[in-house]
C-alpha positions in Angstrom: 0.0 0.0 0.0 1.6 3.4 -1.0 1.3 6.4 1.0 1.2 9.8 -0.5 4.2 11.9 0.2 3.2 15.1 2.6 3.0 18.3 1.3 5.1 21.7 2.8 4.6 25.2 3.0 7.4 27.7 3.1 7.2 31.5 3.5 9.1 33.8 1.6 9.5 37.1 3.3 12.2 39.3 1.2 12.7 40.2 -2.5 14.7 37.2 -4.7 15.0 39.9 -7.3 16.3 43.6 -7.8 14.7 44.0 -11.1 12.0 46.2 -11.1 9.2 46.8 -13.8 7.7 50.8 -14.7 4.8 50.2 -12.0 7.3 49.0 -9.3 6.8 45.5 -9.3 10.6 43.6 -8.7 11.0 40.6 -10.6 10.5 37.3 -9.1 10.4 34.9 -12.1 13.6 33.4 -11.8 13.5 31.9 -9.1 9.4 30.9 -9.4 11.1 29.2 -12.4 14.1 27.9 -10.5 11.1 26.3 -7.7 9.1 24.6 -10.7 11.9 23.0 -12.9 12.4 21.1 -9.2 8.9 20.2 -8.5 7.8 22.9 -6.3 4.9 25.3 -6.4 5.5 29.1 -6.5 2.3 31.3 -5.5 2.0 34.9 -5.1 0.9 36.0 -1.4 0.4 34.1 1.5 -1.3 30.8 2.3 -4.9 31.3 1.8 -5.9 28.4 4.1 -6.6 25.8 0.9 -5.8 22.4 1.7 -2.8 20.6 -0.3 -3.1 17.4 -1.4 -0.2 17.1 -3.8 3.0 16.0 -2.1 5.0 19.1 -3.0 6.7 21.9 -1.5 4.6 25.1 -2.1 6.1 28.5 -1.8 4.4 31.2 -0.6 6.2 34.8 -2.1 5.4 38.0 0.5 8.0 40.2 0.5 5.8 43.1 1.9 5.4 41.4 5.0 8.4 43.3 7.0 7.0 43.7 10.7 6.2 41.6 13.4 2.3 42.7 13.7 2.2 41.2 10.2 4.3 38.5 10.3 3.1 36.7 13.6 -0.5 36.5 12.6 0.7 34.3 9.7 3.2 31.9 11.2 1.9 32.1 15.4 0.9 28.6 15.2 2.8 26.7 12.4 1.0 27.5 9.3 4.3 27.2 7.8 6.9 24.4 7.1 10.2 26.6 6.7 10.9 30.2 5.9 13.6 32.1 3.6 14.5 35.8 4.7 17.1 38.1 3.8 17.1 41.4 6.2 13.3 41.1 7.6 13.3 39.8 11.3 11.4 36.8 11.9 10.0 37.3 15.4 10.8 34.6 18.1 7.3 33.3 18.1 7.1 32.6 14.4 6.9 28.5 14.2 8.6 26.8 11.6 9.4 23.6 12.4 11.6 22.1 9.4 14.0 25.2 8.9 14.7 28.5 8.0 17.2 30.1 5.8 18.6 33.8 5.3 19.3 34.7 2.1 23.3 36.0 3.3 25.6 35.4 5.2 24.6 36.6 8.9 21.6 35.4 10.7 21.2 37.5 13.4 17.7 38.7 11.7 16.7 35.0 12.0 15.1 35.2 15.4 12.5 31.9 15.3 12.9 30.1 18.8 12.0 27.0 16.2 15.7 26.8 16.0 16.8 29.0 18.9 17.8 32.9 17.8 19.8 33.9 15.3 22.7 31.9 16.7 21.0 28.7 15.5 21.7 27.1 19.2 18.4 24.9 20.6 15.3 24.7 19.0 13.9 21.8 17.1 14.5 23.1 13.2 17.8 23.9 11.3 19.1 27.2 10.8 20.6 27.9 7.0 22.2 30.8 5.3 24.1 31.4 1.9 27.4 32.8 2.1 29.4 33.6 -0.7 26.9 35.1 -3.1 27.0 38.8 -1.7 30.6 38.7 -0.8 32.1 40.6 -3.5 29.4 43.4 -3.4 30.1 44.0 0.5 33.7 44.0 0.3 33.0 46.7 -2.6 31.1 49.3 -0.2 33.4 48.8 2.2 36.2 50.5 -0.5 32.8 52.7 -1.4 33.0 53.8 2.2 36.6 54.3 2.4 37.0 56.4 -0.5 34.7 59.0 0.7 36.7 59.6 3.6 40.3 58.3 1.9 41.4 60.4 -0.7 39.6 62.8 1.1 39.5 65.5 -2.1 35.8 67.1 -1.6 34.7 65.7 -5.3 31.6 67.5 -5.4 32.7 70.9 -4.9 35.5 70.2 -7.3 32.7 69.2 -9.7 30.7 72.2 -8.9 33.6 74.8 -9.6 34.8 73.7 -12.5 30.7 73.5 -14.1 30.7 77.1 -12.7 34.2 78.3 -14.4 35.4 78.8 -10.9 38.4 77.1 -10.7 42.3 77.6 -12.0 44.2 74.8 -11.6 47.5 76.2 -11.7 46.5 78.6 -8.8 43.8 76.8 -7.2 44.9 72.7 -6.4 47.2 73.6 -3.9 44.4 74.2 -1.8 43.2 70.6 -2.1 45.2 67.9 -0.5 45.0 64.1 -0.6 46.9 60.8 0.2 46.5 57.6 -1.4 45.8 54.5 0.1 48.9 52.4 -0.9 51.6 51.7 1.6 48.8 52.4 4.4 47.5 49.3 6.3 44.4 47.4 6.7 43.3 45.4 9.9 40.9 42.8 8.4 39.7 41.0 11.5 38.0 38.1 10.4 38.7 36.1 7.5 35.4 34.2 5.6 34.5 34.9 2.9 33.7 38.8 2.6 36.7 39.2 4.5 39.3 38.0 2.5 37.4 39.8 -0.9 37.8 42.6 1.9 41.6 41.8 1.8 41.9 41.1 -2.0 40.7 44.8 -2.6 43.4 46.6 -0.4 46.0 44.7 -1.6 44.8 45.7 -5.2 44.9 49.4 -3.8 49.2 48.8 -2.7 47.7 48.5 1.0 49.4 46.2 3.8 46.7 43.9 4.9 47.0 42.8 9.1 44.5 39.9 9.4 43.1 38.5 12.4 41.3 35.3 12.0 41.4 31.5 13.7 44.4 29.5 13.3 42.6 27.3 10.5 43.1 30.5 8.4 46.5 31.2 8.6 47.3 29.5 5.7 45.6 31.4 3.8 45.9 34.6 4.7 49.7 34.2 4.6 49.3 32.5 1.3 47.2 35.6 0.2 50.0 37.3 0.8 48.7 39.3 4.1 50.4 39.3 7.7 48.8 36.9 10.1 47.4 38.3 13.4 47.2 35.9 16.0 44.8 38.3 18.2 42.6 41.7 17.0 45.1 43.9 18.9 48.3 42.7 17.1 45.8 43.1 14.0 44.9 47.1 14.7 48.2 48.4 16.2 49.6 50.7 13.6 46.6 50.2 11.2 45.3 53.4 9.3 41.8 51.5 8.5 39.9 48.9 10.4 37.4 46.7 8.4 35.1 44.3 10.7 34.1 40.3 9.6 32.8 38.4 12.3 29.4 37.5 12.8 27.9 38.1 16.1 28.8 34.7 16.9 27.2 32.6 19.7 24.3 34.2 21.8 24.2 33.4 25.4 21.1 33.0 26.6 21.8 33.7 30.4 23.0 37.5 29.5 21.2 37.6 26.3 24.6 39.1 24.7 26.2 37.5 21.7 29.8 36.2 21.6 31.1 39.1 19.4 29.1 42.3 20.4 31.4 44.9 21.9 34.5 43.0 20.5 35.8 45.9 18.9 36.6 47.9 22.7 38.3 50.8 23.7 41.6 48.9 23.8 41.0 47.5 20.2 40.3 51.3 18.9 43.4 52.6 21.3 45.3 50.1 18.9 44.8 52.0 15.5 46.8 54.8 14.4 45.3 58.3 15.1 43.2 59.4 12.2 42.2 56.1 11.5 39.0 54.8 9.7 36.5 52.0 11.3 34.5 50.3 9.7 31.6 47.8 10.3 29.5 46.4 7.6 29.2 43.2 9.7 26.7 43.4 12.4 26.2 46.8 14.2 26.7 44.9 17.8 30.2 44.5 17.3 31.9 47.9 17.3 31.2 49.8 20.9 29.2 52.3 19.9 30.2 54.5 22.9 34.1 53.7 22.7 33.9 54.7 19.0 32.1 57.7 20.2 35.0 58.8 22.7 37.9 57.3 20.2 36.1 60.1 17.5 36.1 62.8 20.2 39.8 62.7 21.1 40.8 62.0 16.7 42.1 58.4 17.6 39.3 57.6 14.8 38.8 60.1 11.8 35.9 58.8 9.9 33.7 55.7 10.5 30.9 54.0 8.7 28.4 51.7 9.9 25.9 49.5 8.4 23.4 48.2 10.4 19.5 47.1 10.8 17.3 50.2 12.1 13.7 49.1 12.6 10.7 51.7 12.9 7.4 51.4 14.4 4.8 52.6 12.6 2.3 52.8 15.2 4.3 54.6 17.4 7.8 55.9 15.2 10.0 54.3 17.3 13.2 53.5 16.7 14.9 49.8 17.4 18.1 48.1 16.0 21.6 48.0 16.7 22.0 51.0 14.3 20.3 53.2 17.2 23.6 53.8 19.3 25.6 55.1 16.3 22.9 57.9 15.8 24.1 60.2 18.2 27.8 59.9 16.6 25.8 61.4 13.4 25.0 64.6 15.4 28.3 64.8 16.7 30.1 64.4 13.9 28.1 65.1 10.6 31.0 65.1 8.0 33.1 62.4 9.7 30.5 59.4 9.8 28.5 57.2 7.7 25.4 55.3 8.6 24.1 52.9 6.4 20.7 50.5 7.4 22.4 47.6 7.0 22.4 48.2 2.9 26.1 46.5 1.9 25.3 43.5 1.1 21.5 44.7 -0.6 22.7 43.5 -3.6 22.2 43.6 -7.7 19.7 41.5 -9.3 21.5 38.5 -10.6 23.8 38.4 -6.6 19.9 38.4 -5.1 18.6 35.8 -7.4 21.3 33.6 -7.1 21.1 33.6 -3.4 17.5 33.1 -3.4 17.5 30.3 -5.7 20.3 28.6 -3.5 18.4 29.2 -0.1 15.6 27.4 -2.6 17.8 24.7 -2.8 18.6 23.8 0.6 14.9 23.9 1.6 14.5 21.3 -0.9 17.1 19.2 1.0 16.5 20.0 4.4 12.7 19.5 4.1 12.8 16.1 1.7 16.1 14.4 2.5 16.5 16.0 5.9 20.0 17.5 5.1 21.3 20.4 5.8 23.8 22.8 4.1 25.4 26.0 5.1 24.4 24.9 8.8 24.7 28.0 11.8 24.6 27.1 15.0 23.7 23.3 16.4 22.5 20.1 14.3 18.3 19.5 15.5 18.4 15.6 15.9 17.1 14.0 13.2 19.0 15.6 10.7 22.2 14.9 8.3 25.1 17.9 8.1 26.0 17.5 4.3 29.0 19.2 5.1 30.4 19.1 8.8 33.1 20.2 10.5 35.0 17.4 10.9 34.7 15.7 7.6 32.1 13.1 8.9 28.5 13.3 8.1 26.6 13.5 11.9 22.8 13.1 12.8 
């Protein structure tokens, strides 16, 4: 006697496209296509309650959902299977009981207790991401972000004379100066992915690259051509830039604080040369807001730029996200900062799409074969690590 296979909802909650038509509309038909050429379902909007009956894996496309008064009405109680996000938060209370996967490389957004927080730790489900795809594109607004502050000629008004006849450059350059980048150095602390593209880039610019990662990464770094730093200080003394690639790490859930957040202290900051530039296009949590704030006051750091989530209430206009302690360093220092709402890795079309239809991908194999790719955090029982740690498949 045959049984029919179960069917499976999953919830997509972000864009998995950058195109966008003349009324607005972003493109999604890639990856509907990408879900049908394996078997799957793609519908526009949510569930509508309608029973399935087929044996496939149906995905539900709502990328205007963004808040948790809309989100937790539709996922309170289990309605769906598994979820793919990219930079909306999935509240704590959202049930998805087969997995969930951000479309990047962090998950701190990922905040279903079905597989305990964004560190992945606890929980009953397996928490996925896909790095790799939005790598280059961060690493590239980092040098975006640099090259504001570093050459530091004021482009605009240079533009803005020379339109208006304003401007002899005989008499009138010396009053604009500049340094380049090369022979400066780069503390790159961390070493995945986006940081070593991080790395790549400075070196391309003649910059000496300081790297702070885990021993596993020495290797490479070295063979990258880049100086190995066995800890973050040896990796900021005498650096002229900072550029931050952790991940929050582990959260503990005693204190509630991640592994990571505040790694980059007063001491670490102390470390750089004065007139340095910070910045932190990893997760907003783990630059010290405050000590940044004091190491700006005294010109230990220059120019910083952040990129971080901000969230706004739109009942009441509050403000929530680790991008609210930097905002008072934008009052402070208006010309010397840069906040960005966690935008870097916000990609171009075919970066998105790709992710998307890789997130796609290991839904398929988490939810059918039970394996899991790209795992963060701890193993659920029950389930296979197609690509562990140790070389040796575990359930």
């Amino acid at each position: 006697m045959s049984h029919a296979r179960a069917s499976f909802k999953i919830l997509i909650i972000d864009l998995v496209g950058l195109k966008f038509d003349a009324a607005g509309q972003a493109d999604c038909s890639e990856v509907k296509a990408h879900i049908e050429a394996k078997g799957g379902v793609f519908h526009l909007g949510p569930w509508d309650g309608a029973e399935l009956l087929d044996g496939r894996l149906h995905f539900y496309y709502a990328p205007y959902l963004s808040t948790a008064a809309e989100i937790l009405p539709l996922t309170d109680k289990g309605q769906y299977d598994a979820v793919i996000a990219a930079a909306t938060f999935v509240p704590a209370q959202s049930i998805f009981n087969s997995g969930g996967v951000r479309i990047g490389a962090g998950t701190a957004n990922m905040g279903s207790a079905s597989w305990g927080g964004g560190s992945g730790v606890g929980g009953v489900a397996p928490l996925m991401n896909t790095p790799g795809f939005n790598s280059i594109a961060t690493a590239q607004m980092v040098f975006k972000a640099l090259l504001r502050f570093r050459p530091d000629l004021p482009l605009d008004e240079l533009h803005a004379r020379v339109v208006a006849g304003d401007f002899d450059t005989g008499r009138n350059l010396r009053e604009f100066h500049t340094a380049k980048l090369e022979g400066q150095t780069m503390a790159v602390i961390g070493y995945g992915n986006i940081g070593r593209a991080v790395a790549r880039i400075a070196g391309a610019f003649g910059m000496k690259v300081q790297a702070y990662a885990r021993e596993k990464h020495r290797a490479a770094i070295e063979a990258d051509g880049h100086n190995f730093a066995a800890d973050i200080l040896s990796a900021m003394r005498g650096a002229d830039v900072m550029s931050v690639h952790v991940g929050l790490g582990r959260l503990d859930a005693a204190t509630g604080r991640y592994a990571n957040a505040g790694l980059i202290n007063a001491e670490a900051l102390a470390a750089l040369n004065v007139g340095a530039t910070v910045i932190n296009f990893d997760r907003g949590e783990v630059v010290d807001a405050a000590m940044l704030g004091e190491a700006m006051q005294r010109g230990q750091v220059a120019h910083a730029a952040i990129d971080a989530d901000l969230f706004k209430d739109d009942m009441t206009g509050a403000l929530t996200g680790p991008m609210v302690p930097y905002l008072p360093l934008a009052e402070a220092f208006p010309r010397r900062i840069l906040l960005l709402p966690h935008a870097a890795a916000d990609t171009d079309h075919p970066s998105r799409v790709a992710g998307a239809k890789q997130a796609v991908d290991q839904i398929f194999d988490c939810v059918i074969f039970r394996r899991v790719k790209n795992l963060k955090g701890e193993l659920p029982a029950g389930y296979v690590d197609s690509e562990p740690k140790n070389g040796v498949a575990q359930c």
